[in-house]
Backbone as CSV, one residue per row, in Angstrom:
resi,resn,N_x,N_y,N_z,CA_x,CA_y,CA_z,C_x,C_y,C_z
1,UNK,0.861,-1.175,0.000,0.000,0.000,0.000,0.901,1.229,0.000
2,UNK,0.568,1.602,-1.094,1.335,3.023,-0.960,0.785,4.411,-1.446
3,UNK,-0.028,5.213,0.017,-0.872,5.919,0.052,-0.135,7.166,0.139
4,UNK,-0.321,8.239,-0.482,0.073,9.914,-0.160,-1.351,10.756,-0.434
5,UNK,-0.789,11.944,0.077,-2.242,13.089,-0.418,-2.196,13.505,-1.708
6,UNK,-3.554,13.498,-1.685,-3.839,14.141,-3.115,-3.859,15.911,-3.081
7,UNK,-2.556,15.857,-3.934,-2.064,18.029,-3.776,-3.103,18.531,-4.783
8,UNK,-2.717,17.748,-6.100,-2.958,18.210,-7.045,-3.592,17.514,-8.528
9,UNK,-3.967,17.830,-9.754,-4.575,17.051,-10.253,-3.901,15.866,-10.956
10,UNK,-2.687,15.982,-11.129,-2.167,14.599,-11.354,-2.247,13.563,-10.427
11,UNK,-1.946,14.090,-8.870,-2.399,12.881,-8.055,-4.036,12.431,-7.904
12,UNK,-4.661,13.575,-8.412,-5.825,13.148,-8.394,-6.348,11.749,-9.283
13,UNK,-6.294,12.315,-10.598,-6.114,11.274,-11.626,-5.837,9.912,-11.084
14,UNK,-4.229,10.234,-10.604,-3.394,8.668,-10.204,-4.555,7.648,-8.937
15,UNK,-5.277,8.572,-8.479,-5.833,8.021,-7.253,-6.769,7.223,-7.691
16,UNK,-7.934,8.191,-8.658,-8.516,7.383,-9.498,-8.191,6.186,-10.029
17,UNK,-7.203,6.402,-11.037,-6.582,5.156,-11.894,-6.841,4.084,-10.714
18,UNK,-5.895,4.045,-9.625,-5.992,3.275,-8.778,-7.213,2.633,-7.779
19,UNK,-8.007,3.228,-8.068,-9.067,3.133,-7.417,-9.877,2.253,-8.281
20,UNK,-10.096,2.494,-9.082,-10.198,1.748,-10.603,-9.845,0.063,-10.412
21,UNK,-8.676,0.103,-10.069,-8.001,-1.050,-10.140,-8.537,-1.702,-8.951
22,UNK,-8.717,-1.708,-8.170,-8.444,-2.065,-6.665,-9.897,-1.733,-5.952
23,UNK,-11.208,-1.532,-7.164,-12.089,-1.337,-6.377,-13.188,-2.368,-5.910
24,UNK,-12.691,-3.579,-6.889,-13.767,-5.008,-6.275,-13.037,-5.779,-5.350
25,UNK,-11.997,-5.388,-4.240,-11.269,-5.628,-3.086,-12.431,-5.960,-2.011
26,UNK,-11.862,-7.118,-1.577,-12.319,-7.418,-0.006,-12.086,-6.649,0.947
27,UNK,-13.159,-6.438,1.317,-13.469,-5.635,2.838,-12.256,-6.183,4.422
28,UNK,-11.552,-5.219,4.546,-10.520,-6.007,5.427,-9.260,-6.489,4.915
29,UNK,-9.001,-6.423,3.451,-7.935,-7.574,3.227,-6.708,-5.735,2.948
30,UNK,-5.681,-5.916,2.654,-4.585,-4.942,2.091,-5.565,-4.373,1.508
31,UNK,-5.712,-4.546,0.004,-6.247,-3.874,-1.015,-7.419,-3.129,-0.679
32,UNK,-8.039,-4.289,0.168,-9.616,-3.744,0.884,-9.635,-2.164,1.698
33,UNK,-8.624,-2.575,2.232,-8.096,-1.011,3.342,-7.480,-0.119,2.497
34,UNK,-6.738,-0.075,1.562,-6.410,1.088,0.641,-7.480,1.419,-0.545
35,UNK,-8.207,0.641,-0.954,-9.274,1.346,-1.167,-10.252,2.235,-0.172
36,UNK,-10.789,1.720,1.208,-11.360,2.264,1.862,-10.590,4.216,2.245
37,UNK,-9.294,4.154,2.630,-8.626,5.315,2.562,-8.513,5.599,1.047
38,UNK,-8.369,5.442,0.532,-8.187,6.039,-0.793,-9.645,6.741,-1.245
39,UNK,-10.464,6.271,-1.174,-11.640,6.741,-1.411,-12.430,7.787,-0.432
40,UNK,-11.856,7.950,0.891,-12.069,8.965,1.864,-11.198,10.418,1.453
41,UNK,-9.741,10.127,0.458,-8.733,10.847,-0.180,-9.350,11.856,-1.214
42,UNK,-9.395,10.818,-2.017,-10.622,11.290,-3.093,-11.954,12.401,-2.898
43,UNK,-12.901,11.735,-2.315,-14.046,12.150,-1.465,-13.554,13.583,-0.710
44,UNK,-12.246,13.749,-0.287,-11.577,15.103,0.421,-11.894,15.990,-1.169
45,UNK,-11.135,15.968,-1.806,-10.346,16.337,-2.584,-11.359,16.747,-3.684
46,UNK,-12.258,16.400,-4.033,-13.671,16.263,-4.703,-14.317,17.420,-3.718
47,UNK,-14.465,17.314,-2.969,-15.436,18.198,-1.686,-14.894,19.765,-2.293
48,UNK,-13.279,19.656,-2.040,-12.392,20.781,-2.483,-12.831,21.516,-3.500
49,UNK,-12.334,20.639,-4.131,-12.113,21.351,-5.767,-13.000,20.982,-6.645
50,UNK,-14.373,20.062,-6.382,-15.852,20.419,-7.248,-16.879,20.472,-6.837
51,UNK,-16.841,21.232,-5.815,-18.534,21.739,-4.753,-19.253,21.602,-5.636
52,UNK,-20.622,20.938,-5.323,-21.614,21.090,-5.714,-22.795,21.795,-4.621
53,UNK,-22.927,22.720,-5.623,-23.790,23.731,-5.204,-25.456,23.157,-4.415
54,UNK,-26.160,23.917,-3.708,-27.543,23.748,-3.123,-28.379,23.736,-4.485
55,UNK,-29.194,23.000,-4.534,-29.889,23.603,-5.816,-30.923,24.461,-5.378
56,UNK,-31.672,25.205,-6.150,-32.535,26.049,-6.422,-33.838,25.964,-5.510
57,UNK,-34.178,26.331,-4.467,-35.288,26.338,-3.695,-36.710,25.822,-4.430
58,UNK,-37.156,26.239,-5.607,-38.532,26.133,-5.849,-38.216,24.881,-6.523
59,UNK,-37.092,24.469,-7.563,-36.976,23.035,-7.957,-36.959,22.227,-7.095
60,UNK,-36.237,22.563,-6.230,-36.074,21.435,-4.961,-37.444,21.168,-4.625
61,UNK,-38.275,21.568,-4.316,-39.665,21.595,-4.193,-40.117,20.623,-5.294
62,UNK,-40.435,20.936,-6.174,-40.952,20.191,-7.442,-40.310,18.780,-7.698
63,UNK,-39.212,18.840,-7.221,-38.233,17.521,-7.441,-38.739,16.731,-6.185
64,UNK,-39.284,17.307,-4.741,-39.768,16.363,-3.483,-40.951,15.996,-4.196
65,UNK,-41.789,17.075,-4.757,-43.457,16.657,-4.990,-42.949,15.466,-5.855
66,UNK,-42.695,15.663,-6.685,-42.600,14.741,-7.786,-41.905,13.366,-7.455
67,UNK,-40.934,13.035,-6.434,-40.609,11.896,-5.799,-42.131,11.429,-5.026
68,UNK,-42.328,12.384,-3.959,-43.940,11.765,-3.355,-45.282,11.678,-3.935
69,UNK,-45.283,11.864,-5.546,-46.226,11.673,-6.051,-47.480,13.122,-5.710
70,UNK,-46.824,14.230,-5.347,-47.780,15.634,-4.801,-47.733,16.123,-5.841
71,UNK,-49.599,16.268,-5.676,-49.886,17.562,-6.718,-49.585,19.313,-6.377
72,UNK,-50.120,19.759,-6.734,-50.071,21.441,-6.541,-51.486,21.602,-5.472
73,UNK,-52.448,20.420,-5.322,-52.966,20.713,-3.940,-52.797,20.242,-2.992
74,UNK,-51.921,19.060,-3.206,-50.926,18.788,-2.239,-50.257,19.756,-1.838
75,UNK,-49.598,20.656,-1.932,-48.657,21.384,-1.940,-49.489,22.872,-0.889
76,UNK,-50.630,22.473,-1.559,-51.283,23.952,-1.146,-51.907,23.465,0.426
77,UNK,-52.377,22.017,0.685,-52.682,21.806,1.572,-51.476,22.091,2.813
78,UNK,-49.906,21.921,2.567,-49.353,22.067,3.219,-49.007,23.539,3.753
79,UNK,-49.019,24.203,2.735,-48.833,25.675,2.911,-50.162,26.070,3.147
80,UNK,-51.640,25.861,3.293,-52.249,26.239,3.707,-53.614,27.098,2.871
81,UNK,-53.062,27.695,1.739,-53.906,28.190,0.997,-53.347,28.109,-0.100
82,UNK,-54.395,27.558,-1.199,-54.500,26.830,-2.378,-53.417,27.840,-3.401
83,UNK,-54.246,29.463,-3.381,-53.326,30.140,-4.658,-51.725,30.341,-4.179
84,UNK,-51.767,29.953,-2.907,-50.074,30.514,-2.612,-49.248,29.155,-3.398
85,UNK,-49.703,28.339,-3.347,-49.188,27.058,-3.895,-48.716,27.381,-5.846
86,UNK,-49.428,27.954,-6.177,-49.399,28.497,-7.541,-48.345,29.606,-7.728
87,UNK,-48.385,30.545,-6.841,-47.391,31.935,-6.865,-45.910,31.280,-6.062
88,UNK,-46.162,30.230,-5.302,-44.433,30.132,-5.062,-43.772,29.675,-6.493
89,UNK,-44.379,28.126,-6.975,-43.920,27.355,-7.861,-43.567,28.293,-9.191
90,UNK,-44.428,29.373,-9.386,-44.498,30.332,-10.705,-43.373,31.588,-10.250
91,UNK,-43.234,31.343,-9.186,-42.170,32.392,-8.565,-43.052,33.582,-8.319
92,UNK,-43.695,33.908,-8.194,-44.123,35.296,-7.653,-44.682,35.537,-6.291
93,UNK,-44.150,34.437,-5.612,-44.265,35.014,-4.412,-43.025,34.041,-3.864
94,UNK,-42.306,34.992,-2.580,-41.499,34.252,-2.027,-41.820,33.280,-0.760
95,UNK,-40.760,32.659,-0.493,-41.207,31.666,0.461,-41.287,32.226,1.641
96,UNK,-41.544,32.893,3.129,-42.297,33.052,4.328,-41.486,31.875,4.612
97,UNK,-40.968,32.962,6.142,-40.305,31.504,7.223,-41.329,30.497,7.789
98,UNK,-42.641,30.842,7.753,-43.670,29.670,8.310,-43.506,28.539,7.151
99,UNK,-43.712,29.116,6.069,-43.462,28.247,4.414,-42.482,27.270,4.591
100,UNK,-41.172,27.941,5.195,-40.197,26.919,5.167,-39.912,25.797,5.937
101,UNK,-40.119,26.357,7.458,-40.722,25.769,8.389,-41.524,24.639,8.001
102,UNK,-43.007,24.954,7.472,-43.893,23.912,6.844,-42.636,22.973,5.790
103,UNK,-42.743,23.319,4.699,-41.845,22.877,3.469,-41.003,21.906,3.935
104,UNK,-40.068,22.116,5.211,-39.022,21.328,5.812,-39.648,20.141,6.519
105,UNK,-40.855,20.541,7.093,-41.231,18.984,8.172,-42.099,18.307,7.505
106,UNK,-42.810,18.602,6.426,-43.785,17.627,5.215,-43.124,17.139,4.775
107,UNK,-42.251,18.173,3.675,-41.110,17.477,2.566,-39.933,16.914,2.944
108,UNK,-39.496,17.530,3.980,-38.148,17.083,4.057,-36.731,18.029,3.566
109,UNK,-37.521,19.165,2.807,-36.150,19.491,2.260,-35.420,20.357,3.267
110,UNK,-34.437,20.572,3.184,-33.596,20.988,3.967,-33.568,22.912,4.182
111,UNK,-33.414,22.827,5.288,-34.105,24.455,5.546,-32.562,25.606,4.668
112,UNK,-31.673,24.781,4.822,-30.463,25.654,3.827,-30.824,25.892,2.264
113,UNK,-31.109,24.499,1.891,-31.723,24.995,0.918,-33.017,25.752,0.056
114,UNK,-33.884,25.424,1.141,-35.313,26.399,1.053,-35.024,28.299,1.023
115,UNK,-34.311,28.632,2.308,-33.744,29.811,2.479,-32.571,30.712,1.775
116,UNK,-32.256,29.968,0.790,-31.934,30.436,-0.645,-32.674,31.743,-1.445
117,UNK,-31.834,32.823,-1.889,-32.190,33.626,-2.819,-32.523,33.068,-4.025
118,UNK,-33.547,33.414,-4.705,-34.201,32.775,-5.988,-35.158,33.749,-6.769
């Protein structure tokens, strides 16, 4: 096993390559354990240098309904009144900390991303 940090993008690459190689390894064995660190290496290094961003508050929305099978009166039942359900999704109205509040303990989505400029 011969593990170093990943500085830069050639070691990045190399980590890959290797990871590649060495990734249908047994759990526990040599190979097994340098994949497991190697892939925590990676996973650093990725975090670094290709954030992925929050997405978009009102998609995020549309992307929960649409996993739970919610309509737009679904939606309105949670928020409470039917046309507000119409003016968030269309954007013309913003989301209200009660909204998010609600939004977060029905849906699930995450209050960082609800509280997003949009």
């Amino acid at each position: 096993m011969n593990i170093k940090p990943i500085k830069n993008e050639e070691d990045y690459k190399d980590a890959l390559a290797r990871l590649e190689i060495i990734f249908d390894s047994n759990r526990g064995s040599e190979n097994g354990d340098e994949l497991e660190i190697l892939s925590i290496l990676i996973e650093n290094y990725e975090k670094e240098h290709f954030p992925i961003g929050l997405p978009d508050p009102i998609e995020a929305i549309k992307f929960r309904m649409e996993q739970m099978n919610y309509t737009q009166s679904d939606l309105a039942e949670i928020l409470g009144i039917k046309s507000r359900a119409s003016e968030i999704l269309n954007r013309k109205r913003k989301l209200s900390l009660e909204m998010i509040r609600k939004l977060h303990s029905k849906l699930k989505i995450p209050t960082e991303v609800l509280i997003q400029a949009y």
